[in-house]
N, CA, C and O of each residue as an XYZ file, in Angstrom:
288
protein
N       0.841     -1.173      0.000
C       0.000      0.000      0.000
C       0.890      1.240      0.000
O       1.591      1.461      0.988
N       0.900      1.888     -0.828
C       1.691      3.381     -1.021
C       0.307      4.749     -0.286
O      -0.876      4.996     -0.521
N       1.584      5.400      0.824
C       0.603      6.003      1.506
C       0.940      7.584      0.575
O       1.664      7.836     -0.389
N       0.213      8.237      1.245
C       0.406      9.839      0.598
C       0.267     10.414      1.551
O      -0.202      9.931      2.581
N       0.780     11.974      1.355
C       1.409     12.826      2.246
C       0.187     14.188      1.621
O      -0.212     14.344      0.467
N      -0.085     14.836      2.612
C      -0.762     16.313      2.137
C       0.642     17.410      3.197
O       1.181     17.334      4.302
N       0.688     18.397      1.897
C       1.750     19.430      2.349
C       0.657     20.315      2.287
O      -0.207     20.439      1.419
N       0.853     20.963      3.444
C       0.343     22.527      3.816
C       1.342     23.652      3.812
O       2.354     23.676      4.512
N       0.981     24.545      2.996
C       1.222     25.682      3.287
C       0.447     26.795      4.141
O      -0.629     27.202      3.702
N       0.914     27.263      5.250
C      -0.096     27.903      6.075
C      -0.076     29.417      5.167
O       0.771     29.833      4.377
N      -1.342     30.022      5.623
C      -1.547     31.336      5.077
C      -0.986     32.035      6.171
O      -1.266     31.838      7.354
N       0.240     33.292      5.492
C       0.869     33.850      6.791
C      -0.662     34.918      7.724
O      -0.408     35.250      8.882
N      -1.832     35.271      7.244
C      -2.590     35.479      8.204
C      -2.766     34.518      9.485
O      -3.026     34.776     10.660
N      -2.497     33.171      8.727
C      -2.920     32.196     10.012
C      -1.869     31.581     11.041
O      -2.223     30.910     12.010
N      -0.366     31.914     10.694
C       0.854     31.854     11.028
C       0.632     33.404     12.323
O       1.005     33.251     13.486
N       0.128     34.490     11.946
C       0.451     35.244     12.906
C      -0.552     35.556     13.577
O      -0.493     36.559     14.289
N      -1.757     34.756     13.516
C      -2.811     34.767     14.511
C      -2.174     33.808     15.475
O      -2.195     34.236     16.629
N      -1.579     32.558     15.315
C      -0.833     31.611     16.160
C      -0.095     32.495     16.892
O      -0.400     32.381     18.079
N       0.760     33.346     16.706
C       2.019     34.018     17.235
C       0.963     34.699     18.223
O       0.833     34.347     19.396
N       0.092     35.897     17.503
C      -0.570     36.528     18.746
C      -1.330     35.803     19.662
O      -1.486     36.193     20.819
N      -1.857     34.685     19.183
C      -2.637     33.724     20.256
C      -1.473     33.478     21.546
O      -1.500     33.936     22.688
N      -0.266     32.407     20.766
C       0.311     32.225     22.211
C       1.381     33.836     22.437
O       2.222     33.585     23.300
N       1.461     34.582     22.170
C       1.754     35.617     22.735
C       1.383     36.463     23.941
O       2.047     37.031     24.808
N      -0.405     36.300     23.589
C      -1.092     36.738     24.798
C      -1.057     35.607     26.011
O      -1.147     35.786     27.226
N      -0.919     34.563     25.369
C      -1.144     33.687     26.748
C       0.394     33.736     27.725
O       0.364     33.516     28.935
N       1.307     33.962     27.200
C       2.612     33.718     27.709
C       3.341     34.853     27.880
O       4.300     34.903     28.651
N       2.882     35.964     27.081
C       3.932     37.081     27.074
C       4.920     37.515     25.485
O       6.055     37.105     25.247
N       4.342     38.147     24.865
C       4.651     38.413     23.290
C       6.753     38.127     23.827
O       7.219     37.148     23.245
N       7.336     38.548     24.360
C       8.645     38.736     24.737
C       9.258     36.935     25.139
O      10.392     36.624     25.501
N       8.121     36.059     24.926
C       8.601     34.567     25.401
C       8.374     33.837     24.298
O       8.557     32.626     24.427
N       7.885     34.396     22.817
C       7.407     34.249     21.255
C       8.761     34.204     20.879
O       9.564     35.099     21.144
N       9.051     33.061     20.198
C      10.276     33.129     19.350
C       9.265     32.090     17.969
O       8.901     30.931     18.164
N       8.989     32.904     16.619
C       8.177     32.360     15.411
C       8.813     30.834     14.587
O       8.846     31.161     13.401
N       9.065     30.093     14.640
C       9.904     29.169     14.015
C       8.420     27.991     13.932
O       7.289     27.946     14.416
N       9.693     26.749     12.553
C       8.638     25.666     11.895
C       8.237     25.021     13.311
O       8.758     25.177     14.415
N       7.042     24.178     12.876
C       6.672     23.671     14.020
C       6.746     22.013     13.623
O       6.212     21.142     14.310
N       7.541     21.749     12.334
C       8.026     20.365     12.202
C       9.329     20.012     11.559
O       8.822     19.300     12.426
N      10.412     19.759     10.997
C      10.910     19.540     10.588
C      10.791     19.842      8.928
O       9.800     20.412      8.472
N      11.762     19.455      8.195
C      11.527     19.509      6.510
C      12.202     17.788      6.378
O      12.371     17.427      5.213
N      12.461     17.077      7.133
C      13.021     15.949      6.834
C      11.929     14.912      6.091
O      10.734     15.172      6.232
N      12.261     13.928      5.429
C      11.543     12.572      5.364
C      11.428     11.580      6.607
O      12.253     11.241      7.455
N       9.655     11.134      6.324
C       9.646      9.992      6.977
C       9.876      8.555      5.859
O      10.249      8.721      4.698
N       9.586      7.190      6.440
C       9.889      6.514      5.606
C       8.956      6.170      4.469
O       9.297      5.521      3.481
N       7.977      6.568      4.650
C       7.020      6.462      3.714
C       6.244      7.480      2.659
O       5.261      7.463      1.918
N       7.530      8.564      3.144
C       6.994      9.855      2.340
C       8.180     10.383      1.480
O       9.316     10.390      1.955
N       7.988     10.716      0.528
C       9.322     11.326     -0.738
C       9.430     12.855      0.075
O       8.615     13.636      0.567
N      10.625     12.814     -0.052
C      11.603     14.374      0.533
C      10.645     15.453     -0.109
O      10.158     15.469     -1.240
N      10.554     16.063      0.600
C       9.664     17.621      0.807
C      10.869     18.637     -0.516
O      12.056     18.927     -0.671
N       9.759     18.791     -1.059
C      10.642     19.810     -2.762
C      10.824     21.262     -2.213
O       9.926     21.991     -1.791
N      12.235     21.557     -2.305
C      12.625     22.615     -1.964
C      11.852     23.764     -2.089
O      11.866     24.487     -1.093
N      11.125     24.166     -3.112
C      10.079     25.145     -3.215
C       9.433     25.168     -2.554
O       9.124     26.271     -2.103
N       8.623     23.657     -1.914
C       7.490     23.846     -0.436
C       8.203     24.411      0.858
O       7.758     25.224      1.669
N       9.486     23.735      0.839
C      10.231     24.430      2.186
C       9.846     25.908      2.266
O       8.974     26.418      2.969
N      10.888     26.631      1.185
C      10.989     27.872      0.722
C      10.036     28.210      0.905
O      10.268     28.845      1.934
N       8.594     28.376      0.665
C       7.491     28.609      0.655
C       6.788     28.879      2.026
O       6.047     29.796      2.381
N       7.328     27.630      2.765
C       6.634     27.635      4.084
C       7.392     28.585      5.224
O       6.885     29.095      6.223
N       8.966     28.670      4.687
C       9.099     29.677      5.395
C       9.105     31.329      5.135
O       9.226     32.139      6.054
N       8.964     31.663      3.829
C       8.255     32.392      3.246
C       6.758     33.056      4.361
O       6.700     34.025      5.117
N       5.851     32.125      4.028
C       4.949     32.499      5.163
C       5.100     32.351      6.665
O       4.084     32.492      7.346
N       5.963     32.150      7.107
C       6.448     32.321      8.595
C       6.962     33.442      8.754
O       6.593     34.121      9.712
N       7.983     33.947      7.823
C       8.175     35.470      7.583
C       7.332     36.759      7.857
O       7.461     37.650      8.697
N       6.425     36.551      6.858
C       5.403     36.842      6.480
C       4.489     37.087      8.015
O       4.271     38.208      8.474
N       4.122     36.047      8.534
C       2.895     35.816      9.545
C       4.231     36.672     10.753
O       3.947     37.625     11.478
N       5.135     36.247     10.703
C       6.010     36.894     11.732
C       5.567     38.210     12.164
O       5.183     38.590     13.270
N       5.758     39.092     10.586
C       5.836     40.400     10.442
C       3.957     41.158     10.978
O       3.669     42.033     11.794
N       3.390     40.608     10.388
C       1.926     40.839     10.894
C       1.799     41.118     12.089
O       1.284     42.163     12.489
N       2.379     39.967     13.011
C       1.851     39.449     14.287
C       2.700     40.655     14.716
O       2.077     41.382     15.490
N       4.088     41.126     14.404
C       5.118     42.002     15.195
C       4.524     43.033     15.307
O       4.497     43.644     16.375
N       3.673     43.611     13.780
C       2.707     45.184     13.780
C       1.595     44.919     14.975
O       1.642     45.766     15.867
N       0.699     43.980     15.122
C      -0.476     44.038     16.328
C       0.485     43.904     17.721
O       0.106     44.659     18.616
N       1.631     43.093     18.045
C       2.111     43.190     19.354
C       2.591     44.020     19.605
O       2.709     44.260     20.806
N       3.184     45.000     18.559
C       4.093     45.788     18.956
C       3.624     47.463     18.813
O       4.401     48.353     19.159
């Protein structure tokens, strides 16, 4: 059985609603924005194509910068 993989790209709106969510709960100053999985392979999944990486951190950037204008 060959399994399949769904890649998400988050929308950086929804990347920096995360940031301000746990920001308020913890303290915007205890927020450090980073992936929340790896880019590696598992064994049943083909290596993640450099463009999705790029991409995903692209919108982490992105959602970073949002979230920095409402906290800050």
């Amino acid at each position: 059985m060959r399994m399949r993989s769904l890649i998400v790209v988050e929308h950086p709106e929804l990347v920096a609603q995360r940031i301000v969510r746990y920001s308020k709960l913890i303290g915007r100053e205890n927020v450090i924005a980073s992936v929340d999985c790896g880019f590696g392979t598992l064994s049943y999944v083909m290596e993640m194509h450099p463009t999705i990486a790029w991409a995903k951190l692209q919108s982490l950037v992105e959602g970073a910068a949002l979230a920095t204008k409402q906290l800050f």
